[in-house]
C-alpha positions in Angstrom: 81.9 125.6 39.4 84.0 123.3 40.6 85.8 123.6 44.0 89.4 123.0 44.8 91.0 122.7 48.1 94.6 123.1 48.6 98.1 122.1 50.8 101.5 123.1 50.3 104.5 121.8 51.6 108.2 122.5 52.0 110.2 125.3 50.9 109.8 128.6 49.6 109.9 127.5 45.8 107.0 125.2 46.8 105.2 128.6 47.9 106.1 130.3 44.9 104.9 127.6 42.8 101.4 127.0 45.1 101.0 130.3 44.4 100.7 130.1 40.5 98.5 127.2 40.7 96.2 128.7 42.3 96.1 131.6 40.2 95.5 129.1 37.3 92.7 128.0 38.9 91.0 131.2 40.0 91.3 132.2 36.0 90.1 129.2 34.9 87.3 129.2 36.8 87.6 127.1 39.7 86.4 128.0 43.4 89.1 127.7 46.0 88.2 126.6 49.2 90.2 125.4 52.6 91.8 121.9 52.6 89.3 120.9 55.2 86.2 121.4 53.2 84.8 118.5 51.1 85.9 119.4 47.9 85.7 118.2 44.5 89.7 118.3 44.3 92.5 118.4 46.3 96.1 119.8 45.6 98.8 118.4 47.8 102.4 120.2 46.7 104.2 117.6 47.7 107.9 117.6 49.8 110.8 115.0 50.2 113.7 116.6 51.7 113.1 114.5 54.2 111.9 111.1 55.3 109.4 113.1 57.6 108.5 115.7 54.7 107.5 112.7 52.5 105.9 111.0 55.4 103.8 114.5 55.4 102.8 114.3 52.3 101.6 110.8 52.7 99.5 112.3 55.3 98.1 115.4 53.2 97.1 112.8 50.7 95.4 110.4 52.5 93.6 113.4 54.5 92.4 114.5 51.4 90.7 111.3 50.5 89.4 110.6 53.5 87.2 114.0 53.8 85.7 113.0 50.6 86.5 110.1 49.0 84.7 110.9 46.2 87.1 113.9 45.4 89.9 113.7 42.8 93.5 114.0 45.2 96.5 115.3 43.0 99.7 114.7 44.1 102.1 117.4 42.8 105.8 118.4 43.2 108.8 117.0 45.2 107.8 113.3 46.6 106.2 112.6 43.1 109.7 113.0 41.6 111.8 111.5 43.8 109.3 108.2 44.3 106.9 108.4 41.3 106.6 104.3 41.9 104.8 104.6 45.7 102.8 107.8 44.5 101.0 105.6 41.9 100.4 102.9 44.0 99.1 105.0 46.8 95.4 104.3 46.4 94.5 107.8 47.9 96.1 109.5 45.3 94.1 110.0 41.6 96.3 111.7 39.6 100.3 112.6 39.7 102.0 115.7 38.2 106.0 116.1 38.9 108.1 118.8 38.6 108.3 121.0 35.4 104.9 120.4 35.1 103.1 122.2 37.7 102.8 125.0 34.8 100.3 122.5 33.1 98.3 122.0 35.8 95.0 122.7 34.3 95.5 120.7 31.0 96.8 117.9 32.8 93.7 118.2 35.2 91.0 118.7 32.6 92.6 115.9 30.8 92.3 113.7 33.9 89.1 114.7 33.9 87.7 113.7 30.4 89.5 110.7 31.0 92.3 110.9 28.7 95.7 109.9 29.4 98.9 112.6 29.2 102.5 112.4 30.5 102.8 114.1 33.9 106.0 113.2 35.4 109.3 113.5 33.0 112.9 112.7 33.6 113.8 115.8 35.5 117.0 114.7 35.2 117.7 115.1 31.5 115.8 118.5 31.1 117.6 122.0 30.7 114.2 123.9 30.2 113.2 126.3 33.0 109.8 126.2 33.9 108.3 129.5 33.3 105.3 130.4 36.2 104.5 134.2 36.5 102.1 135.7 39.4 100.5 138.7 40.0 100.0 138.2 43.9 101.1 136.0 46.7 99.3 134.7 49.7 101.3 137.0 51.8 100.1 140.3 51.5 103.2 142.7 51.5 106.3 140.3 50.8 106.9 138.1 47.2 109.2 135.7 46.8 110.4 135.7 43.5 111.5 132.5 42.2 114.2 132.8 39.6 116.2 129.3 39.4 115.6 125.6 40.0 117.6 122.4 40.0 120.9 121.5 41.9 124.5 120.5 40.8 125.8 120.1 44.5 124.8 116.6 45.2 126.0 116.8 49.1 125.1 113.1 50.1 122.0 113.7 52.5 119.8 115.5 50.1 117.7 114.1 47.7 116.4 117.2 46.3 119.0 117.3 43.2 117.0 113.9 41.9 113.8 115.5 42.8 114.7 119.3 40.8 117.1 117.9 38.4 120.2 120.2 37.2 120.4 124.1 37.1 117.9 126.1 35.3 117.8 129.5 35.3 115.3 132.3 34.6 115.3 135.4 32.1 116.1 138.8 33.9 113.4 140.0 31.6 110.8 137.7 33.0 112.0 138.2 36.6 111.6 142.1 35.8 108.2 142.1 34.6 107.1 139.7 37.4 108.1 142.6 39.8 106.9 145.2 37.5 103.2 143.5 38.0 103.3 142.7 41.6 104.4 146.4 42.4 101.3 147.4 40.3 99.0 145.2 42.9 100.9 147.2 46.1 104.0 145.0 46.9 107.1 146.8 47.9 109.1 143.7 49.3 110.4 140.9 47.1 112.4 138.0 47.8 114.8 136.3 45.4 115.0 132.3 45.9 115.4 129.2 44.4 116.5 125.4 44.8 120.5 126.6 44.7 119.8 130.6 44.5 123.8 130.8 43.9 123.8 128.8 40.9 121.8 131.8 39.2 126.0 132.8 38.9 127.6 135.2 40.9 127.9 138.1 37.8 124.5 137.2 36.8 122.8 137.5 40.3 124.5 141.0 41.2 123.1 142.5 37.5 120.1 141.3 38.2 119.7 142.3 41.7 121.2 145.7 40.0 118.3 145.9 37.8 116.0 145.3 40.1 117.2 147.9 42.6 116.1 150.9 40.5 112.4 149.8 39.3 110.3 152.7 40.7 107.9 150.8 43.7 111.2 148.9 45.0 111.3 149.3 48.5 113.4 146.1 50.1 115.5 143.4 47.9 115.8 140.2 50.0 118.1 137.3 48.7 117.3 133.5 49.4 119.8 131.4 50.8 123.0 131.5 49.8 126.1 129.0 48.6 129.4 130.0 51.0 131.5 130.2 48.0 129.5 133.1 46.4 130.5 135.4 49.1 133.6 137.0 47.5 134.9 140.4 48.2 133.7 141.6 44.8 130.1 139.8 45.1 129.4 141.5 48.6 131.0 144.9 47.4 128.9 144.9 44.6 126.1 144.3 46.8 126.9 146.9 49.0 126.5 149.4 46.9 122.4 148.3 46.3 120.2 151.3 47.8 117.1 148.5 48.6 119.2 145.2 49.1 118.5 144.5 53.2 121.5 143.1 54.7 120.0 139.7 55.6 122.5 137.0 54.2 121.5 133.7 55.2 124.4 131.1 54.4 124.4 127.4 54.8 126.7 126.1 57.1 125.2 122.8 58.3 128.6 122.1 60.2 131.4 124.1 61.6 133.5 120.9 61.7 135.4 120.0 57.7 135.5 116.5 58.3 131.9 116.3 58.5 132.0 119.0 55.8 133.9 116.4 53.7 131.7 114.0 54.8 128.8 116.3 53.4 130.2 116.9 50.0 129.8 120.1 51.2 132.6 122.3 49.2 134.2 124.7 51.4 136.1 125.3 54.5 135.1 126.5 58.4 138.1 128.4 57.5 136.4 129.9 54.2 132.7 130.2 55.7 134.5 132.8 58.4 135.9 134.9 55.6 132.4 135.3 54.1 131.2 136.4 57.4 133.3 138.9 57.8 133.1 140.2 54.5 129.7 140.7 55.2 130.3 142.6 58.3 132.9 144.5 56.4 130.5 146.2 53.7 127.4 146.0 56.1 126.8 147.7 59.4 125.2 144.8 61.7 123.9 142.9 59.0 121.5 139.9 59.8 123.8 136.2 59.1 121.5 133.7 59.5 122.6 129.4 58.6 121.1 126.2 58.4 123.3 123.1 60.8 122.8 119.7 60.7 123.6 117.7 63.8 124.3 114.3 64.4 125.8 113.9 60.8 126.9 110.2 60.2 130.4 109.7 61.8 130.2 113.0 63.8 132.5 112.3 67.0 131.5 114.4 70.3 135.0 116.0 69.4 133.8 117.2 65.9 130.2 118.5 67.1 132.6 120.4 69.8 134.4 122.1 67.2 131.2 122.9 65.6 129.6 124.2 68.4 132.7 126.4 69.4 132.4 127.8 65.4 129.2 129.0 65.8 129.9 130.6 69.3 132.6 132.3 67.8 130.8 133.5 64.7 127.3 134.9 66.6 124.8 133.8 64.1 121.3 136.2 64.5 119.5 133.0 63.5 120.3 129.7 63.7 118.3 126.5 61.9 118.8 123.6 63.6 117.8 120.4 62.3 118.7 116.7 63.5 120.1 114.5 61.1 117.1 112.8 59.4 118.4 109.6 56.8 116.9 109.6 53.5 116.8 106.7 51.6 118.5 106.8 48.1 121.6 109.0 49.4 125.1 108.1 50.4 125.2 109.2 53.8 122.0 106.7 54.7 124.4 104.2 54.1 127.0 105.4 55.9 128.7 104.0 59.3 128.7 104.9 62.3 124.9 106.4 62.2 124.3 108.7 65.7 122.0 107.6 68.3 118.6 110.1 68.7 119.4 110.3 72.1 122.8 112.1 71.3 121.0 113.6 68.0 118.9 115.8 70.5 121.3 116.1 72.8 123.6 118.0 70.5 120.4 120.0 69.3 119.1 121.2 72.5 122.8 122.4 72.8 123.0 124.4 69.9 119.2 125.9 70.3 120.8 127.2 73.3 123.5 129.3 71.9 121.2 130.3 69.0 118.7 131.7 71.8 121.1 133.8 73.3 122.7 135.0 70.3 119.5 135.6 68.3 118.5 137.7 71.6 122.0 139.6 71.7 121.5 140.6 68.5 118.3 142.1 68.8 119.3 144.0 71.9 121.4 145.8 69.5 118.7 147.8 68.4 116.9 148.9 71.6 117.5 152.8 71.4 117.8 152.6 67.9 115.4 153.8 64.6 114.6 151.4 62.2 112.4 150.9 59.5 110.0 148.4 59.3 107.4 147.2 56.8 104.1 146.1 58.8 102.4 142.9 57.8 99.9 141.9 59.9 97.6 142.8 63.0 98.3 140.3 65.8 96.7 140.1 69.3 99.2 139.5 72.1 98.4 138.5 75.2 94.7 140.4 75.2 96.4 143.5 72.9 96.3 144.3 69.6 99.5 144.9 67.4 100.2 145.6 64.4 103.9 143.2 63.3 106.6 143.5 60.9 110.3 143.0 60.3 113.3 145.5 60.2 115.1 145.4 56.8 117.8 142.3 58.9 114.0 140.7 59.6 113.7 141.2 62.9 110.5 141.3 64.2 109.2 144.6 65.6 105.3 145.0 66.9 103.5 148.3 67.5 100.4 149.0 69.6 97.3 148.6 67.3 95.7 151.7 66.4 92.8 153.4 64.5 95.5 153.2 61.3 95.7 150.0 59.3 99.5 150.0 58.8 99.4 146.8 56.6 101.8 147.0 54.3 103.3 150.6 55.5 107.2 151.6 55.7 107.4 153.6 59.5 110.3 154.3 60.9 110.7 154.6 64.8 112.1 154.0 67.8 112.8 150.7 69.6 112.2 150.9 73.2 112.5 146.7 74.4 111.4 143.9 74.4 107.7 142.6 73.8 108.7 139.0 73.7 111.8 136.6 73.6 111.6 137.3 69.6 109.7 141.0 69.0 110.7 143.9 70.0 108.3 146.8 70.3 108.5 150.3 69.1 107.4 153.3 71.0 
C-alpha cells in the first residue's frame, strides 16, 4: 500500500477540492499519512493569489522533496495554472496536474507511475466544462462547504485567479442536492455554499437553489460564500429572507471604501451602492453578521482616499473585517501601475484599520451578552488549563461552553450568553 502525504493551500475551493482527492485515494487504496512523514507521495494543492501564496507553494514543494527525495511530489491546482513553465522546471516537483483535472487525479498518477505520458494541464481558459467532484465527508467534522461554481469573469487588475480558474462554470442543482443528501446521511447539518465568484452562480439561480436546499430533511444551517455587491438587490435579499435555515452571515467584498481606487480596481460598483446592500441586509435581517475583505495600499491610493475609506468602514460597522496589504502580482495591470505605496505606509494603513475592525468585531459581539442563541458545537478546546467545548452562532460568532461529561460535537444547544471568555468567544452559561 502505498502512502500519500498531503498540503493544501488557499481558499475554501482548494478545501473542497483537497477533500475529494483524498477520498480518491482512500478508495483506491492508498494510505494517507501527515505531510511530515516520509512518504511515497506528496500532494501540494497549490495557491497563487498571491506572490506570497505562490512563494508558499514553492515552499510545500521543496519540503516535500526534501523529507524524501525519493518520493514522487505532485504539484496540483492554482500556481500550476497560472505558471505551468516554473512548475516544470522546479526540480522538486515530479509530476504537474492543473485545474479541471484534479478529478483525474488517480489516472494521471498511476499513469505517472507506469511511466506513461498524459496531458495534465489544459487551457483553462477556453474550457466551459465544470468539473464535477462529489464527497461524502470533509475534514471538518460538522460544517461542508459545498462547492458549486468555478471560474471568474471579473478580471479586477490585482488578481490573477481569473487566468488560474478560467471563465464561469457552474454546477447542476441536482448534483449540488445529492452531495447534501449524502453528507447529511454521514451526520452533517451545516453546509456552506462557495466558489471562485459564488455570485456568478446568477442571482435567480442561487436563491432556487438555496430554496431547494432549505427544505431537505437534516438541513439545519445554509451558509453562503462570499458575495459580489451587485447581487444584493432588494428582491435577492427578500428572497433570502424568507429561507427558514439560511444564517444571516453575508460576507461582501469591499476591498475599498474609496471609488477611485474602486475604479482603479475594476471593481464594478459604487461606496454609494455597497451601503445600499448593507442596509438591505439589515432591513430583512435582525443583526445579521456583514463581514468584507479590504485591500490597503492599492496602487495610487493618496492618504486622502485611504481616509475616505477608513471613514466608510467606521460608518458601516463591519462584524469582521479582512485586512490585507496590497501584495503585487506579476502578470496583472495594477503591478504595473504608478505610484506603487511604500510598506512602511502599507502597514501603517493596516494597523489602522485592524484597529476599527477590533472594536467593531467586539461591539458586535457584546450584542449578544444576555441574549439566547443557538450554536452548533465543533470541537473540544483547552483554554487556559480548562476544557471547552466551541462553536459558532448562526452570524459565526464564536461561543465556548465549559467541557462536560457530554460530547457535544456536532450538537445544536441553545443558551444563554453571559460574557466574555476571550477578545473573540463568548461563553455561555
Amino acid at each position: 500500500m502505498k502512502t500519500v502525504a498531503y498540503h493544501n493551500l488557499g481558499c475554501k475551493v482548494n478545501s473542497y477540492e483537497m477533500d475529494a482527492m483524498l477520498q480518491s485515494l482512500r478508495q483506491h487504496g492508498y494510505q494517507l499519512v501527515p505531510f511530515e512523514d516520509k512518504a511515497d507521495i506528496y500532494i501540494v494543492n497549490t495557491c497563487t493569489v498571491t506572490n506570497i501564496a505562490d512563494r508558499k507553494s514553492r515552499q510545500m514543494l521543496h519540503r516535500a522533496k526534501k523529507t524524501n527525495p525519493n518520493g514522487i511530489v505532485v504539484a496540483v491546482g492554482c500556481y500550476v495554472q497560472s505558471d505551468t513553465r516554473a512548475v516544470e522546471a522546479d526540480s522538486a516537483v515530479d509530476l504537474l496536474i492543473g485545474n479541471n483535472r484534479k478529478k483525474d487525479l488517480i489516472e494521471i498518477l498511476e499513469n505517472y507511475m507506469d511511466g506513461v505520458a498524459q496531458e495534465s494541464v489544459i487551457d483553462i481558459n477556453h474550457t466551459s466544462e465544470y468539473e464535477e467532484m462529489q464527497i461524502t465527508s470533509t475534514i471538518e467534522h460538522t460544517r461542508a462547504y459545498i462547492k458549486i461554481q468555478d471560474g471568474c469573469n471579473q478580471f479586477c487588475t490585482y488578481c490573477m485567479i481569473p487566468y488560474a480558474r478560467g471563465r464561469v462554470r457552474c454546477r447542476a442543482k441536482e448534483s449540488v442536492v445529492a452531495e447534501i443528501r449524502g453528507l447529511i446521511a454521514a451526520g452533517y447539518k451545516e453546509f456552506v455554499l462557495t466558489g471562485i465568484h459564488l455570485s456568478s452562480y446568477g442571482m435567480e439561480e442561487l436563491l432556487s437553489l438555496i430554496q431547494t436546499i432549505d427544505v431537505i430533511e437534516g438541513v439545519e444551517r445554509i451558509r453562503l460564500g462570499s458575495l459580489e455587491p451587485r447581487i444584493i438587490t432588494e428582491d435577492f435579499v427578500k428572497g433570502l429572507s424568507t429561507i427558514t435555515h439560511l444564517c444571516p452571515h453575508f460576507h461582501l467584498s469591499l476591498q475599498s471604501g474609496c471609488d477611485g481606487v474602486l475604479k482603479r480596481m475594476n471593481r464594478h460598483y459604487t461606496a454609494e451602492a455597497y451601503q445600499k446592500g448593507v442596509q438591505l441586509l439589515r432591513k430583512f435581517f435582525d443583526n445579521p453578521a456583514v463581514t468584507t475583505d479590504v485591500i490597503v495600499g492599492f496602487p495610487g491610493e493618496t492618504d486622502l482616499e485611504f481616509d475616505i475609506t477608513r471613514k466608510f468602514v467606521e460608518s458601516v460597522g463591519f462584524y469582521e473585517m479582512h485586512i490585507f496589504k496590497y501584495s503585487k502580482r506579476q502578470g496583472t495591470k495594477a503591478a504595473v501601475m504608478p505610484d506603487q505605496v511604500s510598506e512602511a505606509v502599507k502597514t501603517h494603513r493596516s494597523n489602522v484599520l485592524q484597529t476599527i475592525e477590533w472594536e467593531h468585531s467586539r461591539k458586535y459581539r457584546a450584542f449578544y451578552i444576555g441574549k439566547n442563541v443557538d450554536v452548533l458545537f465543533e470541537e473540544r478546546k483547552v483554554i487556559e488549563g480548562k476544557e471547552y467545548w466551541i462553536g459558532h452562532t448562526k452570524e459565526y460568532v464564536k461561543v465556548a461552553c465549559k467541557a462536560c461529561d457530554s460530547a457535544l460535537e456536532n450538537q445544536l444547544i441553545t443558551g444563554k450568553i453571559k460574557g466574555f471568555l476571550q477578545d473573540d468567544i463568548l461563553i455561555m452559561e
